[in-house]
N, C-alpha and C positions, 0 to 999 in steps of 0.2 A: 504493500500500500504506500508505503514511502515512496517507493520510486514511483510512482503515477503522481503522487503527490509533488515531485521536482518539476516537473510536466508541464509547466504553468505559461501562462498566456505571457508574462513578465520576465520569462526565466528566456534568457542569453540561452542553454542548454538547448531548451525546446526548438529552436530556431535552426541553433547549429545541427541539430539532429534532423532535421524538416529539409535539413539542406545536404547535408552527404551523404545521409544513408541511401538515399535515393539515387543519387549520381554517382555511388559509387557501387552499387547494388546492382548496375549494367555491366560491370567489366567482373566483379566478383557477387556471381547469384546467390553464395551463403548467408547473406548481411537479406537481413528481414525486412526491406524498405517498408513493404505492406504493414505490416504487424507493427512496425516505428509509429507508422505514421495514424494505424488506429489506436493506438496506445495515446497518442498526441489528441486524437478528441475524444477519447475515455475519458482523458485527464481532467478537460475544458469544459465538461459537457454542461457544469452548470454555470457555467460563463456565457455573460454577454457583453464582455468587454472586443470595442470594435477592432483590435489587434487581430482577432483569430483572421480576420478575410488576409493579414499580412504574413500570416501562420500560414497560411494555407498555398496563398500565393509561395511561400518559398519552398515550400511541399513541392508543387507543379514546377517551378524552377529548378528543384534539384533533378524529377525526372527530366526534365529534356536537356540537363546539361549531361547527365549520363546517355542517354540516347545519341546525342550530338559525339559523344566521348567514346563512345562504338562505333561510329559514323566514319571517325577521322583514323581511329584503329582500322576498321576494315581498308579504308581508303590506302593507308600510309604505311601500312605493313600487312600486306596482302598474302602471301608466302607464311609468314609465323603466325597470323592468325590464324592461318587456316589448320597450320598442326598446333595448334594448340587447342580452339574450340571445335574445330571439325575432325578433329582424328577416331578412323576405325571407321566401321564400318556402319556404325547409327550417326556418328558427326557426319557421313558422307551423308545419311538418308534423312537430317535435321538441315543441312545446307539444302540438298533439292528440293523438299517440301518447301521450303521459305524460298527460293530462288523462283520455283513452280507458280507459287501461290502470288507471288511480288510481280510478277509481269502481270500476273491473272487481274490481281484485285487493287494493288496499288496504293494509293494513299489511305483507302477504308482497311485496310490489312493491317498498316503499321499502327493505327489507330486500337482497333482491336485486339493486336498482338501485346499490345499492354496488359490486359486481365487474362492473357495464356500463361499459362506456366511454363517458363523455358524457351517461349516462343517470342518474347519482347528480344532477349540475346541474339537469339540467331537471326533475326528479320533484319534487326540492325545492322549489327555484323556484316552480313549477305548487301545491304544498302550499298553501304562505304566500299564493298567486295567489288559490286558488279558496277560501279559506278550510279548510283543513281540518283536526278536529278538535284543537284543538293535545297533548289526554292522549295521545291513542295517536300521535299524531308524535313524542313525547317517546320511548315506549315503544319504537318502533319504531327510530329514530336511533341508543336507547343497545343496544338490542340488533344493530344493524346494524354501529355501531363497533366493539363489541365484539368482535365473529366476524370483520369485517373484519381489525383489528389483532392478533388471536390468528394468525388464516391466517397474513399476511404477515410478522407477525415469525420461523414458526416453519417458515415455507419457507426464508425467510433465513438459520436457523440450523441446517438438514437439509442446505442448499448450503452454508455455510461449515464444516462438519463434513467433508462430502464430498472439498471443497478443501480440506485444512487448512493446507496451503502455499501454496495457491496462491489468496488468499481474493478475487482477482478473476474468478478462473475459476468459484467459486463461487456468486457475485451473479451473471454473468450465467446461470448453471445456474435458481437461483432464480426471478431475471426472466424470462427463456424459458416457466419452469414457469406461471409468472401469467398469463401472455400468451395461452397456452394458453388455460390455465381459463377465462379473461376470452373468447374468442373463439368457445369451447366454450355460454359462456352464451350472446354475442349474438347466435352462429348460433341457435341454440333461441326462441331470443326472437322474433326473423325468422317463420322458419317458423311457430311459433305465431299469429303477427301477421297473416302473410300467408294464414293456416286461417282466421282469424275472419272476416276479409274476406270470403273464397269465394275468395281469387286464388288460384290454380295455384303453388305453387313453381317457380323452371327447373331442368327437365332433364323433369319430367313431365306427362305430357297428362292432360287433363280427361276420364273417363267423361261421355258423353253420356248420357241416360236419352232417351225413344223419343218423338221431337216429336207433336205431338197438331196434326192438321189444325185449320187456320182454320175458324171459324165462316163465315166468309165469303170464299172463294179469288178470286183476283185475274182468275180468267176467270169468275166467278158473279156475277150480282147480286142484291141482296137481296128476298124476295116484297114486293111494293109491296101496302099494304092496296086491298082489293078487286079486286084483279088475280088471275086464277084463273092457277095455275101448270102445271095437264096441258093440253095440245091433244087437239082430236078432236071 
């Protein structure tokens, strides 16, 4: 409870926290930017001091400097990104999906790719890789941070509302709620994924459409020129 309690709309900490973990939670995915940053309106939740809209904003600033900070990595070291976050044989099939999917869909992808798991790294990454446009990756990043950091602060502070005693029980209320969504998108994403392919989702069978006979069946053989083919 303490440390929710440092958390404070006045507190230097919460700020600097709103600002790195996020920017730097692009290049290293172990750092909990998510969870930082609902923790940050657990904290606030009974706050109405008008600082939190400048809380929030450096939320969204931190994502798109880390965006922008993968951007310039894929760009600028093209070669050791790739063996470091695309090595083996799933880093190859994590670079095509996002390479597949980034010509497909474009700036609504990198948008989205923010509440993927795993999938904000590689898009990015793959951005700065295949060169791509850098105005609308700009565009798309600050609009991405933004909706991102509005989400998560304000589930944070819907769950420490909820708990107002009890504002651990609330961050995981919170957390739980993300986890969700987050899992709500990848499935969808999956499925989509796996439609574009032609592969079959599991649990269901493939309609067959009505096989059309060989030209040439395996007990016929083919009229050899000048060979007359009726008897008699």
């Amino acid at each position: 409870m303490s440390a929710l309690a440092a958390l404070q709309v006045g507190s230097a900490l919460s700020y600097l926290i709103a600002l790195l973990v996020p920017a730097l939670d692009a290049v290293f995915p172990v750092l909990p930017s998510e969870t930082a940053i609902i923790a940050l309106g657990v904290a606030t939740a009974g706050s109405a001091d008008p600082r939190i809209a400048l809380l929030v904003a450096f939320c969204a600033a931190g994502a798109f400097l880390g965006d922008n900070l993968c951007y310039l990595l894929g760009r600028r070291f093209g070669p050791r990104v790739e063996r470091r976050f695309f090595a083996g044989e799933k880093g190859q099939r994590r670079r095509a999906w996002a390479e597949r999917s980034l010509e497909r869909y474009g700036m609504p992808l990198i948008v989205v790719c923010r509440f993927v798991p795993g999938g904000r790294t590689a898009v990015t990454l793959c951005c700065g890789l295949v060169g791509y446009q850098r105005r609308r990756f700009v565009i798309a990043t600050a609009a991405a941070g933004t909706i991102w950091a509005s989400y998560s602060f304000f589930i944070g502070r819907l769950g420490g509302r909820a708990f107002e005693d009890k504002p651990w029980a609330g961050l995981l209320l919170a957390f739980g709620a993300t986890v969700v969504v987050s899992g709500l998108i990848e499935a969808f994403r999956r499925i989509r994924s796996a439609r574009s392919r032609g592969v079959t989702p599991p649990g269901t069978r493939r309609t067959r459409g009505p096989e059309r006979e060989p030209a040439v069946g395996p007990e016929r053989e083919p009229a050899r020129p000048g060979r007359d083919r009726t008897h008699g």
